[in-house]
C-alpha positions in Angstrom: -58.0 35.8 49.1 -59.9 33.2 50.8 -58.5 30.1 52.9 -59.5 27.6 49.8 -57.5 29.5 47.6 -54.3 30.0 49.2 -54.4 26.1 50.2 -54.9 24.8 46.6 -52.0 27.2 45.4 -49.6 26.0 47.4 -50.6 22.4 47.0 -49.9 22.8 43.4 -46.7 24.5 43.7 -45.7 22.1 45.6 -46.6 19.3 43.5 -45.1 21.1 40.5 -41.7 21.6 41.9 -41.9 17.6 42.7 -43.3 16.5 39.9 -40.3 17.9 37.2 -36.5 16.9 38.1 -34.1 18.7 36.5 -32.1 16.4 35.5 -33.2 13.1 35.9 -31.4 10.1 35.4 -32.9 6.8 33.0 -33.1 3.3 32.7 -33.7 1.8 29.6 -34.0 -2.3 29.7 -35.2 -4.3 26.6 -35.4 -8.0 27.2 -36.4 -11.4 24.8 -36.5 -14.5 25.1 -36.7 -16.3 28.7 -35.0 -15.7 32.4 -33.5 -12.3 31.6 -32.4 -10.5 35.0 -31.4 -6.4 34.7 -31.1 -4.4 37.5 -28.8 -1.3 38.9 -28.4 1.6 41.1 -28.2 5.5 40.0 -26.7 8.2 42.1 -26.3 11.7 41.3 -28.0 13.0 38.2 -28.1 12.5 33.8 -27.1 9.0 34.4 -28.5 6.6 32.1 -28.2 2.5 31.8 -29.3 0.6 28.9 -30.2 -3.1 28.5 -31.0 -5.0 25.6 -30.9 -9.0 26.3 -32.0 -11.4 24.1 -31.9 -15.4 24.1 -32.2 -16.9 28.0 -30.5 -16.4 30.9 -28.8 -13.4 30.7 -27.8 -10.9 33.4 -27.1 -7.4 33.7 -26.2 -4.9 36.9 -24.6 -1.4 36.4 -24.1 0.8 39.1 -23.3 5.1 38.6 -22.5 7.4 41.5 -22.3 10.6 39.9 -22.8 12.6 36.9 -23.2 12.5 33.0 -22.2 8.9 33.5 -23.3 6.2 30.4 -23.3 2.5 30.5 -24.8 0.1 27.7 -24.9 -3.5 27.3 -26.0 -5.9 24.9 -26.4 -9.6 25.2 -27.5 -11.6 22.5 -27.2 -16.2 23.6 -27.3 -17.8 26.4 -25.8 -17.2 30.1 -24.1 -14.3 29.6 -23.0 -11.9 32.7 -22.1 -8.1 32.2 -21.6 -5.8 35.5 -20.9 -2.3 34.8 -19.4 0.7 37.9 -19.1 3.7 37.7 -17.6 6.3 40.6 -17.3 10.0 39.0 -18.3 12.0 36.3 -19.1 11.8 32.3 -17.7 8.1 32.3 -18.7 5.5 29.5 -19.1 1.8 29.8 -20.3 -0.4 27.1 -20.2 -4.2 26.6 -21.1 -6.8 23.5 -21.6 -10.3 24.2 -22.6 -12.5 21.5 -22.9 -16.6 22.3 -22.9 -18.5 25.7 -21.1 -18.4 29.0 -19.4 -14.9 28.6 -18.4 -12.7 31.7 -17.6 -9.3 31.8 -16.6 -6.8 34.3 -16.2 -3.2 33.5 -15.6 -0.6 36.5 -14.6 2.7 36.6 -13.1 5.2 39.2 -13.0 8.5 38.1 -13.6 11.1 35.3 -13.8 10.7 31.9 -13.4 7.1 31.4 -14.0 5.4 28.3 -14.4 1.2 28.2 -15.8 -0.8 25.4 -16.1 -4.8 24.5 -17.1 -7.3 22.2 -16.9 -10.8 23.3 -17.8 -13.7 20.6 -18.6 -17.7 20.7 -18.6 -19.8 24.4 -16.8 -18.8 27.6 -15.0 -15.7 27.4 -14.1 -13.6 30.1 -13.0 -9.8 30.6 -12.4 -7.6 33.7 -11.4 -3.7 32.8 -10.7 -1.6 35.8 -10.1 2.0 35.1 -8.9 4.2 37.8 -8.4 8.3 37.8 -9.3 10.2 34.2 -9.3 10.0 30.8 -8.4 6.6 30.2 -9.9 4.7 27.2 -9.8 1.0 27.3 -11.1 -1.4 24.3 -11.5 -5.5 24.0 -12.3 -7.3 21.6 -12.3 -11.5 22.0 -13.7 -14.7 20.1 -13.3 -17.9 21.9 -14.1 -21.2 21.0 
């Protein structure tokens, strides 16, 4: 086997054992309208964060250290805030904000976590902390 040969082998094994994680983690962000911000951090791996944000001025940070961890948000109006963390493993976070001025805070410290919301109409506010495993939180809220 020549020089040329054993270089380019080991060039592409190289590159193929870079090039496919195992078990990658996603970001999924969907925005419309005008001054949308989405951002986040991942740790750890099959983590996934999803966005959707439509009307103007909406915001949106989740942060997952771990594994198997979800978190989803949806903001359809004006000036609406969701922050999403997650410390552990197979947690789920999810927010719904429909209208203007709505804050919500959903974090999670542990395993197994389960916290949903639905906020409706002009300045609403929510904070669910979760810590250790298992729990399941749920809001729901219209304001005026």
């Amino acid at each position: 086997m020549n020089t040329r040969t054993l270089i380019a082998g080991a060039v592409v094994a190289a590159f193929s054992l870079v090039s496919i994680p195992a078990m990658a983690n996603d970001v999924f962000i969907n925005q419309w309208g005008f001054g949308h911000a989405a951002g986040g951090v991942q740790t750890g791996w099959n983590n996934t964060i999803g966005v959707h944000q439509n009307g103007w001025w909406n915001a949106s940070t989740s942060e997952q250290y771990g594994n198997n961890n979800t978190a989803a948000v949806g903001q359809d109006g004006w000036n609406n805030d969701a922050q999403t963390w997650q410390n552990g493993n197979n947690n789920a976070a999810g927010v719904g904000q429909f209208g203007s001025n709505h804050t919500t805070i959903l974090t999670q410290d542990g395993n197994g976590n389960i916290a949903a919301g639905v906020q409706v109409g002009n300045g609403c506010g929510a904070t669910v902390n979760q810590a250790g495993s298992g729990n399941v939180a749920a809001f729901v809220q219209t304001c005026p």
